[in-house]
N, C-alpha and C positions, 0 to 999 in steps of 0.2 A: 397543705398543698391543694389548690382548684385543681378542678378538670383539667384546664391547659396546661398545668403541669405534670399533670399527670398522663397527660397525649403525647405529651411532647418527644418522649422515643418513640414512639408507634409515628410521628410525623417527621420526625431524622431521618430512618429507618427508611419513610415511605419515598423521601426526596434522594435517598441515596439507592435506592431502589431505582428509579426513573432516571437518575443522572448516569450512572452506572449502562441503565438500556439507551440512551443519547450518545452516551460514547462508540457504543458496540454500536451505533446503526449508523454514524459517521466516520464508520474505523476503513481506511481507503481497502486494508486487506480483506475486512470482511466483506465486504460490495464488490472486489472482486472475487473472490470465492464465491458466492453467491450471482454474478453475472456468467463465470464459468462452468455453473452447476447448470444453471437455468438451459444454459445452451446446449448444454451434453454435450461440452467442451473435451470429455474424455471417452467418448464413444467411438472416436475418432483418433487416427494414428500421423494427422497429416502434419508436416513437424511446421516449425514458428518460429520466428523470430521477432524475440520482445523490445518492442520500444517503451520505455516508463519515462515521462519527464513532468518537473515539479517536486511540491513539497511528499507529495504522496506514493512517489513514483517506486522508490526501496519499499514499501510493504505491500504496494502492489505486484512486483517483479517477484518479492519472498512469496505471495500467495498462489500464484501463475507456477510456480517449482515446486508448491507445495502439491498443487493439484494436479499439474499432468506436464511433470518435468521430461517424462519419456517423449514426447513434445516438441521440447525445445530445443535449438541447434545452437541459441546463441543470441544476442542482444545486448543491448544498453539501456540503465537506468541512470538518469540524471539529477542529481538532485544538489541543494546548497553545500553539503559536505564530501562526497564523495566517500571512498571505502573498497573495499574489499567485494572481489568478484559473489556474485550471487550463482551458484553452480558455473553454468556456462556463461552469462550475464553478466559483461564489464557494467562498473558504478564510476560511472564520472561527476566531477565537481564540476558546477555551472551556474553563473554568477545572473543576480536577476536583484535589479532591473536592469541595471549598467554591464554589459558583457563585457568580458575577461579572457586572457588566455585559453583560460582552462572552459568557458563557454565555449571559445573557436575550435578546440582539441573535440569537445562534446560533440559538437554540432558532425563537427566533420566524424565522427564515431557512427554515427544514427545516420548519416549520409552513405558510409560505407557499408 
């Protein structure tokens, strides 16, 4: 076996290394954890209510409850699937690009 076979876990390793930190630093929940830390989003008692919409919008809402759910009164997260409430947080289904129903029901959610 050459060298390049013999790198070649040391260079697996180093690609799954790097794609592993591309995921964490694309990840919607960790950017928000990290824009709610920045701001000293919990230093503070003033309560919120969350609007999340898009593909991103469930692990952004999970991360906003995670960090300073004492916070929040209540909100909507939008996204392709819908689900199950997130603490106080309705998850509505919302159709994109072509609105639906269940887009008009969203909409009027985040209006209300």
């Amino acid at each position: 076996m050459g060298d390049a076979g013999r790198r070649l876990p040391e260079r697996r390793a180093a690609m799954l290394t790097a794609y592993g930190a591309a995921l964490r630093a694309v990840d919607a929940g960790n950017a928000t954890r990290q824009a709610l830390a920045s701001l000293g989003a919990a230093a503070t008692d003033e309560p919120l209510t969350v609007i999340a919409i898009g593909k991103a919008a469930v692990p952004m809402a999970r991360a906003v409850m995670e960090m300073i759910p004492h916070r929040v009164l209540g909100g909507v997260a939008v996204d392709a699937v819908g689900g199950d409430p997130i603490g106080p947080i309705t998850v509505q289904r919302g159709d994109h690009p072509y609105p639906s129903e269940g887009s008009l029901a969203a909409g009027a959610a985040v209006a209300e």
